[in-house]
mmCIF file as Biopython writes it, N, C-alpha, C and O atoms, coordinates in Angstrom:
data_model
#
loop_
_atom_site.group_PDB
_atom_site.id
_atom_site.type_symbol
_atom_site.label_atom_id
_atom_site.label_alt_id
_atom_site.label_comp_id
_atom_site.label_asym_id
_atom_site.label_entity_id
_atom_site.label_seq_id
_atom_site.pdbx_PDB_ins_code
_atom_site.Cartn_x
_atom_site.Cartn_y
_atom_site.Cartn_z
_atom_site.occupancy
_atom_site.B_iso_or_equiv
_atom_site.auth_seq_id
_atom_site.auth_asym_id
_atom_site.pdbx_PDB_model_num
ATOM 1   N N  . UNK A ? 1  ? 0.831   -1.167 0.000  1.0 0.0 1  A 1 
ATOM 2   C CA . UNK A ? 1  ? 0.000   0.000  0.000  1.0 0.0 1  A 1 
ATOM 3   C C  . UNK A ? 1  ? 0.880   1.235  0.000  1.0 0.0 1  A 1 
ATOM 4   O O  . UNK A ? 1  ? 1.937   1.304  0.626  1.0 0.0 1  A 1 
ATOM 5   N N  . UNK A ? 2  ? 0.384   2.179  -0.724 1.0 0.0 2  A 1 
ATOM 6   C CA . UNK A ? 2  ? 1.013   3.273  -0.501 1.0 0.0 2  A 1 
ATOM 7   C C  . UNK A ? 2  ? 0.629   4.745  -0.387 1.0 0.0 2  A 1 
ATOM 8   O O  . UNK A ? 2  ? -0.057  5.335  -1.222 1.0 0.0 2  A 1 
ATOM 9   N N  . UNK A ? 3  ? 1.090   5.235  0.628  1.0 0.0 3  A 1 
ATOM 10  C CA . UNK A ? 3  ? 0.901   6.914  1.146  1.0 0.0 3  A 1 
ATOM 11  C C  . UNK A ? 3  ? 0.876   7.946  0.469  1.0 0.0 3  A 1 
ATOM 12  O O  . UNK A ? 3  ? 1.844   8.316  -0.196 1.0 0.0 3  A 1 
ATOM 13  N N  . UNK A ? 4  ? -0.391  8.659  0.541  1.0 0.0 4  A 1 
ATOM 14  C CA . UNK A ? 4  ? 0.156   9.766  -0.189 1.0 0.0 4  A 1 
ATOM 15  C C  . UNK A ? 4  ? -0.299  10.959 1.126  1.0 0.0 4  A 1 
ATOM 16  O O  . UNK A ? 4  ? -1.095  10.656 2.014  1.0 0.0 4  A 1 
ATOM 17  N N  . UNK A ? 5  ? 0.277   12.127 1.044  1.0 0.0 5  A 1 
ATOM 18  C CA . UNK A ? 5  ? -0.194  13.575 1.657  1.0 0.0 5  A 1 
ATOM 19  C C  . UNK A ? 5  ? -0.564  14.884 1.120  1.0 0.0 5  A 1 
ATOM 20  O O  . UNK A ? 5  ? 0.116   15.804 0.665  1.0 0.0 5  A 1 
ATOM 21  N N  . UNK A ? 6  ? -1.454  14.772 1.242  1.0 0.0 6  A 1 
ATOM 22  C CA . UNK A ? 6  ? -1.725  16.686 0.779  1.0 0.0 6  A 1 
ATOM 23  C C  . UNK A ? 6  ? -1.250  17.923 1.517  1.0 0.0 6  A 1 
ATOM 24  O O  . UNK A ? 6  ? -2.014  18.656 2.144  1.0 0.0 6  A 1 
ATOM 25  N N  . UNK A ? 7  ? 0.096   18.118 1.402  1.0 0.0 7  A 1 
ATOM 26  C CA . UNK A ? 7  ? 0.460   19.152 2.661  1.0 0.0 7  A 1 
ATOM 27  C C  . UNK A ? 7  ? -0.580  20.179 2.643  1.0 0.0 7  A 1 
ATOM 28  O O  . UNK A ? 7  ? -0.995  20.393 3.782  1.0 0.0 7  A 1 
ATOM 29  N N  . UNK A ? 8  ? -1.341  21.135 1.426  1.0 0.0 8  A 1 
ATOM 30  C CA . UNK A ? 8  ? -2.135  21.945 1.304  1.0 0.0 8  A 1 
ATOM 31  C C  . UNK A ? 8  ? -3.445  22.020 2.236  1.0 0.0 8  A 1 
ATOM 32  O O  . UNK A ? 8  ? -4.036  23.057 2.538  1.0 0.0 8  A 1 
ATOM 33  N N  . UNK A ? 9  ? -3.754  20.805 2.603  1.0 0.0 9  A 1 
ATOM 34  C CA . UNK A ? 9  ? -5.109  20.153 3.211  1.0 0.0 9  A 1 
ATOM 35  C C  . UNK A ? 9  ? -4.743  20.478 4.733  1.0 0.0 9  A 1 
ATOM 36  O O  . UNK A ? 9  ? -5.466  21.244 5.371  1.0 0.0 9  A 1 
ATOM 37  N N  . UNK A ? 10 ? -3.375  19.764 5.430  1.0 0.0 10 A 1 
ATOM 38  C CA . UNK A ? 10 ? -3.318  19.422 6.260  1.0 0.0 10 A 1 
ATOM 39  C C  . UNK A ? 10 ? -3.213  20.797 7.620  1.0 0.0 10 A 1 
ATOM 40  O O  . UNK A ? 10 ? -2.210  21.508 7.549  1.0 0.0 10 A 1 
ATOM 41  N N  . UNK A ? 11 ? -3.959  21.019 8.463  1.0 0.0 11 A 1 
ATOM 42  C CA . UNK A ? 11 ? -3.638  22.383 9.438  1.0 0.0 11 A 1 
ATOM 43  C C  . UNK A ? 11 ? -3.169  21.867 10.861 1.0 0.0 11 A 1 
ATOM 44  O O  . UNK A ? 11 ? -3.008  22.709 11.745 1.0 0.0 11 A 1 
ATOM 45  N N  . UNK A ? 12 ? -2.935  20.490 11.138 1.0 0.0 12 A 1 
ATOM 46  C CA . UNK A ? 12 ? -1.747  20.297 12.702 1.0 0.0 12 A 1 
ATOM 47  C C  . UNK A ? 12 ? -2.902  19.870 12.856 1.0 0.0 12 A 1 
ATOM 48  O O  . UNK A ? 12 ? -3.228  20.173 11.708 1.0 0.0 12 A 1 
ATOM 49  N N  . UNK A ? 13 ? -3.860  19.409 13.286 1.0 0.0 13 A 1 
ATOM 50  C CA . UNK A ? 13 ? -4.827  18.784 14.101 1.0 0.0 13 A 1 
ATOM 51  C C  . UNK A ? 13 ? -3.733  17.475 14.747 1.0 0.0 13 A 1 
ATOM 52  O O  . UNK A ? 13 ? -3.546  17.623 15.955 1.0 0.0 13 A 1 
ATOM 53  N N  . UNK A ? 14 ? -3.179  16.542 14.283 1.0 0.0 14 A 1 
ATOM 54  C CA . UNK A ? 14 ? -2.248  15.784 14.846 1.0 0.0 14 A 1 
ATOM 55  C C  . UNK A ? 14 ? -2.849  14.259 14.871 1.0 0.0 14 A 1 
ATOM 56  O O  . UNK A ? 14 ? -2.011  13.383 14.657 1.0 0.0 14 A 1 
ATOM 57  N N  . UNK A ? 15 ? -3.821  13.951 15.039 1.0 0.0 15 A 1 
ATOM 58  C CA . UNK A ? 15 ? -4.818  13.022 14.836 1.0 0.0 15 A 1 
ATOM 59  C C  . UNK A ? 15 ? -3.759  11.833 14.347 1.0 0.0 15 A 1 
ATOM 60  O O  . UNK A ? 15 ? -3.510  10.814 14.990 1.0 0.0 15 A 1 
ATOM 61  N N  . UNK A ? 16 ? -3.264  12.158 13.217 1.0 0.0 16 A 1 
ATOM 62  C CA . UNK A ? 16 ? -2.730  10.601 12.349 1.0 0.0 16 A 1 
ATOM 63  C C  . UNK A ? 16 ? -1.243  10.767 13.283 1.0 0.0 16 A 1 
ATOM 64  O O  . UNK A ? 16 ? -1.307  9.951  14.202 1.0 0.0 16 A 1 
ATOM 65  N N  . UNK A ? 17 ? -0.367  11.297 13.321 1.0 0.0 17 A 1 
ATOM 66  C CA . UNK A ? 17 ? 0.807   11.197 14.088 1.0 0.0 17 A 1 
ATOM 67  C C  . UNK A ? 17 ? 0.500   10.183 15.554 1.0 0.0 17 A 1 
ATOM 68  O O  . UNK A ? 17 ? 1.185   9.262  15.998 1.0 0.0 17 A 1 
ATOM 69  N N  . UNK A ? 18 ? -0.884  10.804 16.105 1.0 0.0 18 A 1 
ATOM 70  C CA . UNK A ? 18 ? -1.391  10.126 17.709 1.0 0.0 18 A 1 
ATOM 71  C C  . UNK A ? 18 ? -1.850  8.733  17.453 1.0 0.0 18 A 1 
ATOM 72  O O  . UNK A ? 18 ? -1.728  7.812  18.261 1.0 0.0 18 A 1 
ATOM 73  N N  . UNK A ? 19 ? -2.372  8.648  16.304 1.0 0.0 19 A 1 
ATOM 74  C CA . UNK A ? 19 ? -2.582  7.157  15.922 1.0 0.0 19 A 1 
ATOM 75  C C  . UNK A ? 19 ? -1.933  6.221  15.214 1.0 0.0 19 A 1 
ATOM 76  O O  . UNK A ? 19 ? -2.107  5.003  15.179 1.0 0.0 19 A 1 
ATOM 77  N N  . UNK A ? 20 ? -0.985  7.075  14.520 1.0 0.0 20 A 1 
ATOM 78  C CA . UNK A ? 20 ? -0.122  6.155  13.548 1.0 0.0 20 A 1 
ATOM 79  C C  . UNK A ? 20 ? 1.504   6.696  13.760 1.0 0.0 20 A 1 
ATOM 80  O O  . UNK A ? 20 ? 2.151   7.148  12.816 1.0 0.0 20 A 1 
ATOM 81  N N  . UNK A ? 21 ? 2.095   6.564  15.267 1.0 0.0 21 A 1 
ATOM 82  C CA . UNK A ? 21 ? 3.534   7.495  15.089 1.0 0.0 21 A 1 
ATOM 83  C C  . UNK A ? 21 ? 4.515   6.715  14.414 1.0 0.0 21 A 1 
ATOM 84  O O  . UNK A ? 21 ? 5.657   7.166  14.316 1.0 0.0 21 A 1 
ATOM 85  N N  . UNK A ? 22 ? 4.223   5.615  13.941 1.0 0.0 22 A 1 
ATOM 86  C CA . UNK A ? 22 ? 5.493   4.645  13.328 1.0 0.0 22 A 1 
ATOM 87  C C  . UNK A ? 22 ? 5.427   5.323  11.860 1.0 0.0 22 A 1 
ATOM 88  O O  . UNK A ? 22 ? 6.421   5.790  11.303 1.0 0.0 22 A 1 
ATOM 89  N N  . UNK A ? 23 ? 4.126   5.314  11.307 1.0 0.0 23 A 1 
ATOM 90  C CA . UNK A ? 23 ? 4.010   6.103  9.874  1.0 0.0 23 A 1 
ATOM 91  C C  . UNK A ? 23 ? 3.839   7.724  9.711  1.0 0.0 23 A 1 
ATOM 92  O O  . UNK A ? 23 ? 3.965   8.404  8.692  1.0 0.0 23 A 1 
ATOM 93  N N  . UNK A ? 24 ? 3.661   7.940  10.439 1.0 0.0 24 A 1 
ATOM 94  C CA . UNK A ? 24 ? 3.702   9.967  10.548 1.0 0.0 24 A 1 
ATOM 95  C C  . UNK A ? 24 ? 4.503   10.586 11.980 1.0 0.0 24 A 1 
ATOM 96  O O  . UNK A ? 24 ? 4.814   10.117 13.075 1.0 0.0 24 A 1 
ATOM 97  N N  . UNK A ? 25 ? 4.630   11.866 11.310 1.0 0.0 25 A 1 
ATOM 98  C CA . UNK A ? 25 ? 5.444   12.534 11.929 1.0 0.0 25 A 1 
ATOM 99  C C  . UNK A ? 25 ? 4.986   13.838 12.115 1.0 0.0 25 A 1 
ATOM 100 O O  . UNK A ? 25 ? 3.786   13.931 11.854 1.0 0.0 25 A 1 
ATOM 101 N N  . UNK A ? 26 ? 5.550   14.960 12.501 1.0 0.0 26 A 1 
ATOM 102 C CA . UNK A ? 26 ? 4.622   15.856 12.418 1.0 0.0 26 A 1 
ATOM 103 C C  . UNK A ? 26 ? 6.302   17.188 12.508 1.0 0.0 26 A 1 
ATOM 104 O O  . UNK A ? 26 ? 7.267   17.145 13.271 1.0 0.0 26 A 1 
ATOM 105 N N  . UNK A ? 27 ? 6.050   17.957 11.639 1.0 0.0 27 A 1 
ATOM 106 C CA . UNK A ? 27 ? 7.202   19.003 11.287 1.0 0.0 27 A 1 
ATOM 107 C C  . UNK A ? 27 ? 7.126   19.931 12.500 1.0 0.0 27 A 1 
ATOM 108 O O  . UNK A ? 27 ? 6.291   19.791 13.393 1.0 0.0 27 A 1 
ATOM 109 N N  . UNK A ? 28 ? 8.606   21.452 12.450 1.0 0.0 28 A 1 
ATOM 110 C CA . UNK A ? 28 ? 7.904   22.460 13.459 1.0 0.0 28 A 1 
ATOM 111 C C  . UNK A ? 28 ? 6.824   23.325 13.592 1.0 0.0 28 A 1 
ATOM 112 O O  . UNK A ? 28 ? 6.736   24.198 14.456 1.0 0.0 28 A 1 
ATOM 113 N N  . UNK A ? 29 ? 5.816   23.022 12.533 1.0 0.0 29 A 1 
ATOM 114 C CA . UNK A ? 29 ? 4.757   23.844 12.689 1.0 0.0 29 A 1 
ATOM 115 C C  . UNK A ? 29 ? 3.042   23.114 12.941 1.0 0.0 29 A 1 
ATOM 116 O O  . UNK A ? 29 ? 1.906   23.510 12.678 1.0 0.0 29 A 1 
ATOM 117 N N  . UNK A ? 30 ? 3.787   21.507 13.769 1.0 0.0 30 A 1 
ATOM 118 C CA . UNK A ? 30 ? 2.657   20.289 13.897 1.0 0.0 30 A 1 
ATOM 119 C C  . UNK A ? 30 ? 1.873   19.946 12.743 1.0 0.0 30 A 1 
ATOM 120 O O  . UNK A ? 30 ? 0.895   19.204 12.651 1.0 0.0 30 A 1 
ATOM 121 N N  . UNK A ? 31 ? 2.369   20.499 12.040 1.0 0.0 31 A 1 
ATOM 122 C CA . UNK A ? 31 ? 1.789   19.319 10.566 1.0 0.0 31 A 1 
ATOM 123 C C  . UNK A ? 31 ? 2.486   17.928 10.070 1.0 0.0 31 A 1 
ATOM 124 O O  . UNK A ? 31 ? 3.675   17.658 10.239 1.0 0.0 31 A 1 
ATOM 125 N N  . UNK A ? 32 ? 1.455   17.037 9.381  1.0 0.0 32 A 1 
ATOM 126 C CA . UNK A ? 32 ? 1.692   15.856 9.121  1.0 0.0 32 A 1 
ATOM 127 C C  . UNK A ? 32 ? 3.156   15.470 8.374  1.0 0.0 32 A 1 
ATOM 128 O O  . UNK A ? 32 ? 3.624   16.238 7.533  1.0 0.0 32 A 1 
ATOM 129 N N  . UNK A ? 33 ? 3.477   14.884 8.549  1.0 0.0 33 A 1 
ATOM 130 C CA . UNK A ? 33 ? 5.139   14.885 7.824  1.0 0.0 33 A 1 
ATOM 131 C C  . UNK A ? 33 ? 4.772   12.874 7.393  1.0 0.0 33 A 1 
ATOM 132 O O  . UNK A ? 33 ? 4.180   12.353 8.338  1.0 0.0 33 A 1 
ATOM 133 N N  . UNK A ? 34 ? 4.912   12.361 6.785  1.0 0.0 34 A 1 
ATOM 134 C CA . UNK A ? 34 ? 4.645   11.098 6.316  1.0 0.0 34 A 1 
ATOM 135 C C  . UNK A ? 34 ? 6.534   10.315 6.480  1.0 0.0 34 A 1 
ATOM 136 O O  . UNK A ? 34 ? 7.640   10.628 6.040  1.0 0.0 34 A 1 
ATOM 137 N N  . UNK A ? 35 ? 6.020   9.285  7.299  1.0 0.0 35 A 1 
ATOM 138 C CA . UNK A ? 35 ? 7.988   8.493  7.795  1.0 0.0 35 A 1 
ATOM 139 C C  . UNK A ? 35 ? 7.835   7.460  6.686  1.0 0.0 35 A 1 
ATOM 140 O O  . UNK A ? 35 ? 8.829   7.032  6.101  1.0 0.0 35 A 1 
ATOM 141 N N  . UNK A ? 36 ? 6.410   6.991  6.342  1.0 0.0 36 A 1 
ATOM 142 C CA . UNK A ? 36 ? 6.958   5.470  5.205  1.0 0.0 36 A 1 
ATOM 143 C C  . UNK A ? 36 ? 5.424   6.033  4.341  1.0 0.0 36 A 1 
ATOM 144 O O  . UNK A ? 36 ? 4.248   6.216  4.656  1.0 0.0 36 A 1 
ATOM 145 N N  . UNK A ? 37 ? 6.490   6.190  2.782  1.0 0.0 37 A 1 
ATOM 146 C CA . UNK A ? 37 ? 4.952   6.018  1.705  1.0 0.0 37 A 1 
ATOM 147 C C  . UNK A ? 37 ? 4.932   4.573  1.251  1.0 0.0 37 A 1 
ATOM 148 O O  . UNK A ? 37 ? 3.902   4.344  0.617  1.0 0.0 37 A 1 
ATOM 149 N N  . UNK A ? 38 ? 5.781   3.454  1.372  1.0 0.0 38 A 1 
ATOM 150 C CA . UNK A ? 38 ? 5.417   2.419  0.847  1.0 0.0 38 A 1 
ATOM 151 C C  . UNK A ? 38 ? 5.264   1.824  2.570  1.0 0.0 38 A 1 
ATOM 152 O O  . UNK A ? 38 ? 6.307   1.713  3.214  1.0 0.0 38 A 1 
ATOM 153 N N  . UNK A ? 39 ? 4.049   1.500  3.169  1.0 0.0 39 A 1 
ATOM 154 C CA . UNK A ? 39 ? 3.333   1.143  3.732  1.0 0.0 39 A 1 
ATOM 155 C C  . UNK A ? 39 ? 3.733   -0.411 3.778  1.0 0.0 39 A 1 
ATOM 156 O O  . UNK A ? 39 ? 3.449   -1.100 2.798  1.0 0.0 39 A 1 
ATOM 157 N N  . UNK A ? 40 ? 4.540   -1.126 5.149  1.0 0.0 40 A 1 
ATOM 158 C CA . UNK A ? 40 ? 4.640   -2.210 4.704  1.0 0.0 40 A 1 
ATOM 159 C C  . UNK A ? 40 ? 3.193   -3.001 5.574  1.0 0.0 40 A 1 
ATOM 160 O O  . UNK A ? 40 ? 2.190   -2.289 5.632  1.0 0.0 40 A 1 
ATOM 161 N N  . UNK A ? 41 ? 3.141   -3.811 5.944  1.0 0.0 41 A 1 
ATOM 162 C CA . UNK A ? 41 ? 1.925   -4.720 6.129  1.0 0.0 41 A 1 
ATOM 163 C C  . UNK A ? 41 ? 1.970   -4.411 8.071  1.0 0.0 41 A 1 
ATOM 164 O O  . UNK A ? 41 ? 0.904   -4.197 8.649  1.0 0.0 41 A 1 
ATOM 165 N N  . UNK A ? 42 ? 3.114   -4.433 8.745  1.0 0.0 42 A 1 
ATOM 166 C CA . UNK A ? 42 ? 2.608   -4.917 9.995  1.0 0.0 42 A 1 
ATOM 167 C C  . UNK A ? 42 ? 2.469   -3.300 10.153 1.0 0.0 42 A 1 
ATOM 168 O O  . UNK A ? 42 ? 2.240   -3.186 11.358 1.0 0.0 42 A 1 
ATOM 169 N N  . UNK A ? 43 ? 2.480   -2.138 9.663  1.0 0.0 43 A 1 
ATOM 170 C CA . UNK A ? 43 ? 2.185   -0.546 9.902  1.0 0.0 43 A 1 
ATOM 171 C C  . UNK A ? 43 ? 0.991   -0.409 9.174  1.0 0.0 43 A 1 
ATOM 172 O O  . UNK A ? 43 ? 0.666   0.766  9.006  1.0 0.0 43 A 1 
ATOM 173 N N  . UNK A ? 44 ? 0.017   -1.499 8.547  1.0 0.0 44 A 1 
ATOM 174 C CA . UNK A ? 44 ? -0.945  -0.748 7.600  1.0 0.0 44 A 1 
ATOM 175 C C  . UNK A ? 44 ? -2.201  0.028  8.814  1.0 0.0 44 A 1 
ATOM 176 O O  . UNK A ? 44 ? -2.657  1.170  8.774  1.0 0.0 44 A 1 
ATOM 177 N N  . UNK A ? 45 ? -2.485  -1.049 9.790  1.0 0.0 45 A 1 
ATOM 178 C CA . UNK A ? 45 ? -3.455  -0.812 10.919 1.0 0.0 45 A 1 
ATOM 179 C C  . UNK A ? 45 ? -2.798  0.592  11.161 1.0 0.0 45 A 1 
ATOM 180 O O  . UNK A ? 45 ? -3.699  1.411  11.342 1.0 0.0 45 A 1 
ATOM 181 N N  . UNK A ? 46 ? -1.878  1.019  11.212 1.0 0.0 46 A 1 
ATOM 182 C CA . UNK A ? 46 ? -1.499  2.860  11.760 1.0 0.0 46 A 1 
ATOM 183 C C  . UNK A ? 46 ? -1.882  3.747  11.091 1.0 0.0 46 A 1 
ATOM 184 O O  . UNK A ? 46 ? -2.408  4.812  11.416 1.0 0.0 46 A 1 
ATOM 185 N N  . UNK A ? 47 ? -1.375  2.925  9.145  1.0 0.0 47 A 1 
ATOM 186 C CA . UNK A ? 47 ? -1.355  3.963  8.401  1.0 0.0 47 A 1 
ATOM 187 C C  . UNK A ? 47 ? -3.113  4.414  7.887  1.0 0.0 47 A 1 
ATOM 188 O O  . UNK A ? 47 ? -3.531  5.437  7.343  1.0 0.0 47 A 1 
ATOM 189 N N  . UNK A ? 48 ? -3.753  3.297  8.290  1.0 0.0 48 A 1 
ATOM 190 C CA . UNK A ? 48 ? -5.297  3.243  8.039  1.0 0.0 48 A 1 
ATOM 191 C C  . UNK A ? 48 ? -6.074  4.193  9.074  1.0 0.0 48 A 1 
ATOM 192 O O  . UNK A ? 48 ? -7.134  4.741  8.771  1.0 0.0 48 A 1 
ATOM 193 N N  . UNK A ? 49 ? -5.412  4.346  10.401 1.0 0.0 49 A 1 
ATOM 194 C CA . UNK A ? 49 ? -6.121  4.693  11.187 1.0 0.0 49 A 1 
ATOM 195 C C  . UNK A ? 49 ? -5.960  6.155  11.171 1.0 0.0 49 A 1 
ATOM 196 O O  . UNK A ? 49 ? -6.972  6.782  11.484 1.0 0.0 49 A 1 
ATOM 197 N N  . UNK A ? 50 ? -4.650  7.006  10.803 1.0 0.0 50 A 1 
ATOM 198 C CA . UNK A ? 50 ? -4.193  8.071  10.681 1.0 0.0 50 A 1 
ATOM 199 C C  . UNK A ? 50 ? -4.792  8.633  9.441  1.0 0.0 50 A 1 
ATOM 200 O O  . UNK A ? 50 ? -4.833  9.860  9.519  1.0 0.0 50 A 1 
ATOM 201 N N  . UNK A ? 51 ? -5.388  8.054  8.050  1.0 0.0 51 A 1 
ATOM 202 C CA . UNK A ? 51 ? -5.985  8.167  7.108  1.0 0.0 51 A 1 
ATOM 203 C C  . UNK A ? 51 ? -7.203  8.483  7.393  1.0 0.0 51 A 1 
ATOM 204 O O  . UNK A ? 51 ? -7.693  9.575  7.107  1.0 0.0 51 A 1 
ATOM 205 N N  . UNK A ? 52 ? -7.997  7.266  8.171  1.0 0.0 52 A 1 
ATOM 206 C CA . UNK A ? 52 ? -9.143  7.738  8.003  1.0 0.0 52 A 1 
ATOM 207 C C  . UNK A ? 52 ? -9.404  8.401  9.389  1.0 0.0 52 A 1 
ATOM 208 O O  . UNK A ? 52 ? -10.485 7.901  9.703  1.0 0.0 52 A 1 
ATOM 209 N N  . UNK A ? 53 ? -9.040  9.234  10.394 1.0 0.0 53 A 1 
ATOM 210 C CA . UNK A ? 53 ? -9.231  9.917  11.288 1.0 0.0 53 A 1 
ATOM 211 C C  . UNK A ? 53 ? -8.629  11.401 11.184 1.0 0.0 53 A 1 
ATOM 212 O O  . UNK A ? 53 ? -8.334  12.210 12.064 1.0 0.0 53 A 1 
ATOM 213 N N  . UNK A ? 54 ? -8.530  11.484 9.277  1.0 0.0 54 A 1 
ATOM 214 C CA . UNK A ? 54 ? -7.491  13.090 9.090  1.0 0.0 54 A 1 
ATOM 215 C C  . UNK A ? 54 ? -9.396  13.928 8.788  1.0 0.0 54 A 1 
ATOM 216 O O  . UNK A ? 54 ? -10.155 13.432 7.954  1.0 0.0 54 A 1 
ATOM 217 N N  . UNK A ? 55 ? -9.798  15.166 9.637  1.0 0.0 55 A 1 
ATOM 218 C CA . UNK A ? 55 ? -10.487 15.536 9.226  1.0 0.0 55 A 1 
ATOM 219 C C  . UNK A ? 55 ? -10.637 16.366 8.025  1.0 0.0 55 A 1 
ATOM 220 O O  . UNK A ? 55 ? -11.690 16.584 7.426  1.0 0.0 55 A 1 
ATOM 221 N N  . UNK A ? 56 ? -9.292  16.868 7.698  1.0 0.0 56 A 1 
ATOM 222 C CA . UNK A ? 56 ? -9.393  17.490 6.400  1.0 0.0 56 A 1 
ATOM 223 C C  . UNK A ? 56 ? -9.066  16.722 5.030  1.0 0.0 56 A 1 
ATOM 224 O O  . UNK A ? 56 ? -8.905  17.240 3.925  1.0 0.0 56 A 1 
ATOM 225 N N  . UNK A ? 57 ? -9.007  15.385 5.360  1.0 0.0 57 A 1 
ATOM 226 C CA . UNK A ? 57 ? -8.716  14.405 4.330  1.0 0.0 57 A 1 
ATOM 227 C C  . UNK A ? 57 ? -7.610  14.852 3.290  1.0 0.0 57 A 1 
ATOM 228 O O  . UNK A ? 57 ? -7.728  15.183 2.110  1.0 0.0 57 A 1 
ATOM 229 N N  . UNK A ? 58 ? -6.197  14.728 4.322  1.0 0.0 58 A 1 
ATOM 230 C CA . UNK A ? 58 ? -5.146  15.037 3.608  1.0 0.0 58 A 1 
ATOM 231 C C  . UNK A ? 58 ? -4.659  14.038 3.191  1.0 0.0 58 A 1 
ATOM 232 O O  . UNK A ? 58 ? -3.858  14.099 2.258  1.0 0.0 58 A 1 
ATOM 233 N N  . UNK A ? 59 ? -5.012  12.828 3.776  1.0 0.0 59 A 1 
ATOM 234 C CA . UNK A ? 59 ? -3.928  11.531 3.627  1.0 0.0 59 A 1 
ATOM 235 C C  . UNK A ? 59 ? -5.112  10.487 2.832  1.0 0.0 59 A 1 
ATOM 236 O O  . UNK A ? 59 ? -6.302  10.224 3.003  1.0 0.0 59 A 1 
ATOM 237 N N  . UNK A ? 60 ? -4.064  10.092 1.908  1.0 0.0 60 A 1 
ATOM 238 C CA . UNK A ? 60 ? -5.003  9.270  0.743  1.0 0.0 60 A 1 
ATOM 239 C C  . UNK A ? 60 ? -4.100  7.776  0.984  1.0 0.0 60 A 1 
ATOM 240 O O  . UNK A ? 60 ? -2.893  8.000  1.077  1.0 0.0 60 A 1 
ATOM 241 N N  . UNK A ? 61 ? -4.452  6.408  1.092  1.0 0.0 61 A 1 
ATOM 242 C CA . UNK A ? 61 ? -4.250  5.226  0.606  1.0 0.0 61 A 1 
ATOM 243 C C  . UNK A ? 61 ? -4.386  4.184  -0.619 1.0 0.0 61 A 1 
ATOM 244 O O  . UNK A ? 61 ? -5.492  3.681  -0.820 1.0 0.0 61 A 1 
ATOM 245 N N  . UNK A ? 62 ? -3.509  3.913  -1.280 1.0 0.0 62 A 1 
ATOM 246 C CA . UNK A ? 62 ? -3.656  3.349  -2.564 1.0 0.0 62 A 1 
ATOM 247 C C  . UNK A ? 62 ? -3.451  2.071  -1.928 1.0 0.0 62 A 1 
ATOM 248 O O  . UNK A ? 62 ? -2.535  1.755  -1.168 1.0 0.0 62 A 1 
ATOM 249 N N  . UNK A ? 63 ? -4.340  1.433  -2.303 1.0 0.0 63 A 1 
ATOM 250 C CA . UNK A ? 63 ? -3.765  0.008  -1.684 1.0 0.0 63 A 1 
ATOM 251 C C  . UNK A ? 63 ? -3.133  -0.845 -2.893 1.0 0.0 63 A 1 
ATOM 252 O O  . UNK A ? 63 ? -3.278  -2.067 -2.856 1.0 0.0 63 A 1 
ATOM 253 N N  . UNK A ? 64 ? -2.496  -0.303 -3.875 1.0 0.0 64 A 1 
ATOM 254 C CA . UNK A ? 64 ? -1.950  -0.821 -4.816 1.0 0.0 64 A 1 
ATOM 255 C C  . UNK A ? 64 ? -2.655  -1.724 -5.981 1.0 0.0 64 A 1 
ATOM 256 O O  . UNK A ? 64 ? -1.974  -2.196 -6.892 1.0 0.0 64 A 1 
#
């Protein structure tokens, strides 16, 4: 699977970093910073949960 981010979308809410810190990160201005776009299998449960809990729907999943 793989990550994508909309930095444009994203305003620090923090949400996916609190749920997914193995796959996000968050820069100095608490926005989303993405640690793995190729998504391996035992991080997908993070990268799913940080996806679908972004309220401005910055973070998209391709599941390939």
């Amino acid at each position: 699977m793989k990550l994508r981010l909309d930095a444009a979308k994203c305003v620090g809410h923090g949400r996916c970093y609190v749920l997914g810190p193995d796959v996000y990160g968050e820069d100095d201005a608490g926005h989303c910073v993405v640690r793995v776009t190729d998504v391996p299998p035992d991080l997908a449960d993070q990268a799913r949960a940080g996806e679908e809990n972004c309220p401005e729907g910055a973070l998209e999943i391709d599941p390939d």
